[in-house]
GUTOR-306453 format. One record per residue (C-alpha): x, z, y negated; residue number from 1. Coordinates in steps of 0.1 Angstrom, whole numbers, plus 5000, padded with zeros to 4 digits. Last residue first. Layout:
// GUTOR-306453
R    c1    c3    c2  num
R     X     Z     Y  NUM
...
This chain:
// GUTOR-306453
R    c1    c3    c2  num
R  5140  5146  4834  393
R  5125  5172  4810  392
R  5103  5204  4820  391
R  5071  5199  4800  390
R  5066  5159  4796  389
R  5078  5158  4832  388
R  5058  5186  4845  387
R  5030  5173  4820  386
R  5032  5138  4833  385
R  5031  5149  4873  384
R  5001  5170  4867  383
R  4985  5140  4851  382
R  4989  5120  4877  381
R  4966  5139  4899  380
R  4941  5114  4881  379
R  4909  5125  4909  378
R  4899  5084  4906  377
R  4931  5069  4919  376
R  4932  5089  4953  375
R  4954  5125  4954  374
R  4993  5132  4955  373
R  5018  5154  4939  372
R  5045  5165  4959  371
R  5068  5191  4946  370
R  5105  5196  4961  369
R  5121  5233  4952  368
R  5153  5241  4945  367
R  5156  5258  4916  366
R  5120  5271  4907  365
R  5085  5261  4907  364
R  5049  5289  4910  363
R  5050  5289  4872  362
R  5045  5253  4865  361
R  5021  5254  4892  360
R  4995  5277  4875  359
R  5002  5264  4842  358
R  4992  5231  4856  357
R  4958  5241  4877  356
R  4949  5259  4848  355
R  4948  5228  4826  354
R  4934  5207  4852  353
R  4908  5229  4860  352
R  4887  5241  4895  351
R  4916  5253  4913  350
R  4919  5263  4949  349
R  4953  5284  4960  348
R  4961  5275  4999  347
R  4971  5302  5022  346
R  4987  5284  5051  345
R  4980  5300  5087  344
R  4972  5272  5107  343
R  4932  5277  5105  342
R  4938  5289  5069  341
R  4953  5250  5062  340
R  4921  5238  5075  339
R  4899  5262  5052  338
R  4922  5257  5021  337
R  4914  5216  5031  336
R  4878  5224  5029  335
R  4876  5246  4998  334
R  4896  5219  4979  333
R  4863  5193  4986  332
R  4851  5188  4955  331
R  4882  5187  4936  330
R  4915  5205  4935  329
R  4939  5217  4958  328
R  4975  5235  4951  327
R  4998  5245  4987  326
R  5028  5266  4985  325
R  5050  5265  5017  324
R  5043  5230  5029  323
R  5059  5229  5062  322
R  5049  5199  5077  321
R  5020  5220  5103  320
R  5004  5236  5074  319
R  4998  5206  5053  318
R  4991  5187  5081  317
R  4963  5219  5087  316
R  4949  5215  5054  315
R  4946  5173  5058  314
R  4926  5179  5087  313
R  4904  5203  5068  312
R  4898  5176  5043  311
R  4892  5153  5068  310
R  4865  5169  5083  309
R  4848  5174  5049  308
R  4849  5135  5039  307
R  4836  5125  5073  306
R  4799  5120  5059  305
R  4815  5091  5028  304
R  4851  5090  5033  303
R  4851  5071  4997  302
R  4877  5097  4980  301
R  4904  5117  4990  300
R  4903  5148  4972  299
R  4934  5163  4951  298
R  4966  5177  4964  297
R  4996  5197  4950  296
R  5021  5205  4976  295
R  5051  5225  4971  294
R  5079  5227  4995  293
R  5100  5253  4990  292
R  5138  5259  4983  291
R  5168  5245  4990  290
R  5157  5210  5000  289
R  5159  5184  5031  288
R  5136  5160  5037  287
R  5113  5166  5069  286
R  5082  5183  5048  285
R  5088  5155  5020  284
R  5081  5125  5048  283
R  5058  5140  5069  282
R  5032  5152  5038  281
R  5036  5116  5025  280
R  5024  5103  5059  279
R  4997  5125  5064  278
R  4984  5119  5029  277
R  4983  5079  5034  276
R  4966  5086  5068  275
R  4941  5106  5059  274
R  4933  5085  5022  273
R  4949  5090  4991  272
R  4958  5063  4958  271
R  4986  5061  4929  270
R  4992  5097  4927  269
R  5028  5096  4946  268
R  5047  5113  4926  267
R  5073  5134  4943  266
R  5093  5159  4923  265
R  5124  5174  4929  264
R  5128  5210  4912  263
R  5165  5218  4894  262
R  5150  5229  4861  261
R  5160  5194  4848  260
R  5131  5177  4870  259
R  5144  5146  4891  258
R  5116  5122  4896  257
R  5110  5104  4930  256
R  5079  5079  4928  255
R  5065  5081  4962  254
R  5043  5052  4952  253
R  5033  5065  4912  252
R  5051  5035  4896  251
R  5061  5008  4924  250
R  5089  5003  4948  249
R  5123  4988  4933  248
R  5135  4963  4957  247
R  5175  4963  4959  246
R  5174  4965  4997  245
R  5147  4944  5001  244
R  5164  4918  4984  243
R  5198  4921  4997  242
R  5182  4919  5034  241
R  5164  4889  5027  240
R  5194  4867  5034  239
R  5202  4882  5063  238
R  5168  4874  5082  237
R  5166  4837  5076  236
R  5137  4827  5055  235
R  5112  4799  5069  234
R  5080  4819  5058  233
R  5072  4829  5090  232
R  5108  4847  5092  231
R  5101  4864  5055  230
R  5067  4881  5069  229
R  5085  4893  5103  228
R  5116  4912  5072  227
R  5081  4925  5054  226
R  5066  4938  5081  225
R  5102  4954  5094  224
R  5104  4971  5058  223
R  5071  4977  5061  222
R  5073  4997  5092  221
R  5108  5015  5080  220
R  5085  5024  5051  219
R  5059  5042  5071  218
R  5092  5063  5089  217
R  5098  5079  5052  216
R  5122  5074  5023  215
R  5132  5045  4999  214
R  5155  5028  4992  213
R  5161  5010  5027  212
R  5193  5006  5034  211
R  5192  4979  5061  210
R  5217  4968  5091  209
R  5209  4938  5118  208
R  5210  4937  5153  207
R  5211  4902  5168  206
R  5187  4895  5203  205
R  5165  4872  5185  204
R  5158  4897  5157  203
R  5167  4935  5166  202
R  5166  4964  5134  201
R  5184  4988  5117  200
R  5181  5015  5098  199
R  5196  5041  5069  198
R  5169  5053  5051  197
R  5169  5067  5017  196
R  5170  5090  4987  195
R  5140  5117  5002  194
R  5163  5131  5028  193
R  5192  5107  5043  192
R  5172  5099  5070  191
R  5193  5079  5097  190
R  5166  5052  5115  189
R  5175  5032  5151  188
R  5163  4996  5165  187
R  5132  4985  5153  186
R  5125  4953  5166  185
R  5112  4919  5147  184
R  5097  4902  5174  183
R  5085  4930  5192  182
R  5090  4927  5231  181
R  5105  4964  5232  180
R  5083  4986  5212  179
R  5090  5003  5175  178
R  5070  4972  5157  177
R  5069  4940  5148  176
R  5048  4908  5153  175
R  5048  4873  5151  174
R  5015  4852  5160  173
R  5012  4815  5160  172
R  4976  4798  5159  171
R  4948  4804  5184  170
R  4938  4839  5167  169
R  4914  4867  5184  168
R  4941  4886  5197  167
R  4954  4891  5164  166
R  4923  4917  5154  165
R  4929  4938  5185  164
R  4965  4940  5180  163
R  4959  4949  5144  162
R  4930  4977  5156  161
R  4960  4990  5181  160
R  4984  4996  5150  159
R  5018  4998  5169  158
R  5026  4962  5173  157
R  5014  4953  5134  156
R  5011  4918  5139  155
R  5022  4885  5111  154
R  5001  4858  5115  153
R  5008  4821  5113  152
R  4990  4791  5101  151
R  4978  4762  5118  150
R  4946  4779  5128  149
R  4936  4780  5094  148
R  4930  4815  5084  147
R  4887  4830  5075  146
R  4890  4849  5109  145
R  4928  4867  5100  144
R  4917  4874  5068  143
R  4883  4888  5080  142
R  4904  4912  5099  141
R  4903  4935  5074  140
R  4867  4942  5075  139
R  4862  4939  5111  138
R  4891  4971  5109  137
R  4873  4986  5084  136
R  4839  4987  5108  135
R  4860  4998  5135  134
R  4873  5029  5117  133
R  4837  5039  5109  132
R  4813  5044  5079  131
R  4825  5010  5059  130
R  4805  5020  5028  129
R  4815  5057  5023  128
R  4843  5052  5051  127
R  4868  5033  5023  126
R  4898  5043  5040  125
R  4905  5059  5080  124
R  4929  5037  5090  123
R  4938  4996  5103  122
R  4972  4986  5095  121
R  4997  4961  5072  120
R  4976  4931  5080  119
R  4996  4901  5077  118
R  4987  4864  5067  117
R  5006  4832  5063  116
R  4993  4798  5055  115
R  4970  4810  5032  114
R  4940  4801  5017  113
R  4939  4817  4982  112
R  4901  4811  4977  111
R  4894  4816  5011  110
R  4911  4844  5016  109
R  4894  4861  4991  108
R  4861  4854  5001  107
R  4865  4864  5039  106
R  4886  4902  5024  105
R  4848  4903  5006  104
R  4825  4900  5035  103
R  4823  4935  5044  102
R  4830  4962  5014  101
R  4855  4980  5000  100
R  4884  4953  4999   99
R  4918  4946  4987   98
R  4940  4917  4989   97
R  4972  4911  4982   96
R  4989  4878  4970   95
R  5027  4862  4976   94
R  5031  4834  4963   93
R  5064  4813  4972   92
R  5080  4780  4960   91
R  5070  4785  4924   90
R  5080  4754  4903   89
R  5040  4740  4899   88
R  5030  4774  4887   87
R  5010  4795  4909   86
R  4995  4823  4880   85
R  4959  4804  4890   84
R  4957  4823  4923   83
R  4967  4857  4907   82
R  4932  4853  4884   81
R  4916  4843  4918   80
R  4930  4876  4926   79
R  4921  4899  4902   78
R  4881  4886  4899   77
R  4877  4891  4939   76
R  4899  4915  4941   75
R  4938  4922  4944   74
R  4950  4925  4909   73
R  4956  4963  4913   72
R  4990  4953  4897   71
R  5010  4923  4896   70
R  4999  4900  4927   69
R  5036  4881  4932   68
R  5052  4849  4922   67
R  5082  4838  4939   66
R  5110  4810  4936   65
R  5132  4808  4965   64
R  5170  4821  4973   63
R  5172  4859  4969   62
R  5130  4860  4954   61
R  5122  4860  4996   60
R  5133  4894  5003   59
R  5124  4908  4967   58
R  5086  4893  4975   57
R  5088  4908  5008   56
R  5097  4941  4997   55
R  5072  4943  4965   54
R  5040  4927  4988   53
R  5051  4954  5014   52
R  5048  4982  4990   51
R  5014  4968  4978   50
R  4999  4965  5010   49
R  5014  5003  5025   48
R  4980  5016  5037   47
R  4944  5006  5045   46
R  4959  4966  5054   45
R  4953  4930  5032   44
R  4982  4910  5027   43
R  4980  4873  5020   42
R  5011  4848  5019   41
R  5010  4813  5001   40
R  5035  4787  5002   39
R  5034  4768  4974   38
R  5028  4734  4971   37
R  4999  4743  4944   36
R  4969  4713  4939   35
R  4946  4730  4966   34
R  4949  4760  4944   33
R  4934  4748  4915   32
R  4905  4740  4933   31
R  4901  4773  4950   30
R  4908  4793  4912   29
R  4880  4773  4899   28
R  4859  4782  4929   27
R  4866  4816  4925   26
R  4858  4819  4888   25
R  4824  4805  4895   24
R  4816  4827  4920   23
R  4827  4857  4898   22
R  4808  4843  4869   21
R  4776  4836  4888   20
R  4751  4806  4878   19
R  4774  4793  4848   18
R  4775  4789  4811   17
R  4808  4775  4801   16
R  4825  4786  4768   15
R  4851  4764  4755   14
R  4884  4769  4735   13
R  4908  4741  4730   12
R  4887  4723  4704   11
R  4875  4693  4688   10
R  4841  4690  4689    9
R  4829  4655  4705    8
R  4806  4671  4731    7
R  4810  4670  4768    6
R  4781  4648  4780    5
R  4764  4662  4815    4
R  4740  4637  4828    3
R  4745  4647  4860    2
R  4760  4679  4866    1
């Protein structure tokens, strides 16, 4: 301001007094970067952002320099934080952003301001605010609206709300997807249970070979979102394929954990919404395992008025992927037990934690595969920890 005199104290601590600290901290984080080189890459999407962020950040780390969003640092005071991380030596930054509300996917990209943007998918998340599909999918495509129109976009083929979203940016569009004209192509998946995939995929009329490490057809789609991310960036396809096929995915993310009674358990407590659930419940009801297929599910949160419809939904999944025993607790337990009656699955509600464990602890033997799953605030983790804590690993 004018007339502004910094005071002769010497120090390398100050304290500045500002109109709006979040504001403020995003326009600090905006000036600094308009001084990185960097390259920088924003993902926004209901499901698979952070999974995506780890595969194309392995992809690209074989031969550049790459910083990544750690965490849930994706918001408007995480990622300006993740903005000033750039150092002047990284090549590549590679930043996620969440949302829960209009307006706020628009603020984040234009702090970061990035040159390439992908949005994983459009789904059912956040309704409490958002109310409908099409009111998420405005919301995410603020990245795409708030993009230079010299940058690129990555599309989801298969996600119609993505091809929707893309149609309405001048600048240069690569997509992906299952379809002929994708391009980055699948070609042909082998499941080996819940270890890997086996898959490969077309680029420019080549076929190329990837062991994904991890399981499930929503990983093959952001393996080959990660592989179209990597091409805008200037990477040649086979030399990200090392990367992503070493990348580790992330604590709680279908987190495979091997009990020492024998029983398989799935972890994937990090976050829940329809989609997210359905796609677990595919993945572990198509791996193959001697014995059941337990499921132990909490509520999925923020659906707002459609919350009991999709509980019942995600009752009949259950049903229809095979789960053999099915656990539920929270608020709306009762209305997934009522879907999963409707297809002829019994499912046991609980109303404690500490019951709930006993109760599943005695229901496992040899054999078995477990999923635990729920949205951040229900802490299904906790089952997971005392099974581990309880049974070894």
């Amino acid at each position: 301001q004018a007339g502004f005199k910094v005071p002769n104290i010497k120090s390398d601590k100050w304290l500045l007094q500002v109109e709006d600290t979040v504001d403020s901290l995003g326009a600090i984080a905006s000036s600094w970067r308009k001084k990185c080189s960097a390259i920088i890459i924003a993902i926004t999407g209901s499901n698979g952002k952070s999974t995506t962020k780890e595969m194309i950040s392995a992809g690209i780390s074989t031969t550049r320099k790459v910083v990544k969003t750690e965490g849930n640092f994706n918001n408007l005071i995480g990622l300006p934080l993740q903005v000033m991380r750039i150092g002047e030596k990284d090549e590549v930054a590679v930043l996620e952003m969440g949302m829960n509300a209009p307006g706020e996917i628009f603020k984040l990209a234009k702090i970061a301001d990035p040159q390439i943007g992908l949005i994983t998918n459009v789904n059912p998340a956040h309704l409490e605010k958002l109310h409908t599909v099409e009111n998420v999918a405005k919301a995410k495509g603020e990245l795409f609206d708030a993009m230079d129109k010299n940058g690129t976009i990555i599309v989801n083929a298969e996600d119609p709300w993505a091809v929707k979203l893309a149609a309405g940016f001048s600048g240069k569009k690569i997509t992906f997807g299952m379809q002929n004209g994708c391009d980055i192509q699948f070609g042909h998946m082998t499941s080996e249970g819940l270890a890997k995939v086996d898959m490969t995929l077309l680029y420019k009329g080549r076929e190329y070979f990837l062991e994904l490490p991890v399981p499930g057809v929503h990983n093959v789609m952001n393996a080959l979102a990660a592989i179209a991310t990597g091409v805008a960036a200037g990477m040649p396809v086979p030399m990200m394929i090392p990367g992503i096929e070493k990348f580790s995915a992330m604590k709680m993310r279908m987190e495979r954990v091997q009990l020492l009674n024998g029983v398989q358990l799935v972890n994937d407590c990090y976050n829940a919404n329809p989609s997210s659930m359905y796609a677990a419940l595919r993945t572990v009801g198509a791996a193959k395992r001697a014995g059941k297929f337990v499921a132990v599910l909490g509520d999925m949160l923020e659906l707002g008025e459609a919350s009991a419809e999709k509980h019942k939904e995600l009752g009949k999944n259950a049903a229809e992927f095979g789960v053999n025993k099915l656990f539920v607790i929270g608020e709306y337990a009762n209305d997934v037990a009522i879907g999963a009656k409707e297809k002829g699955l019994n499912a046991v509600v609980m109303n404690d934690f500490e019951e709930l464990k006993k109760k599943v602890l005695s229901d496992l033997n040899t054999g078995d595969v477990i999923l635990v799953k729920g949205s951040r605030g229900m802490k299904m983790e906790q089952i997971s920890e005392f099974l581990k804590d309880d049974l070894g690993t």
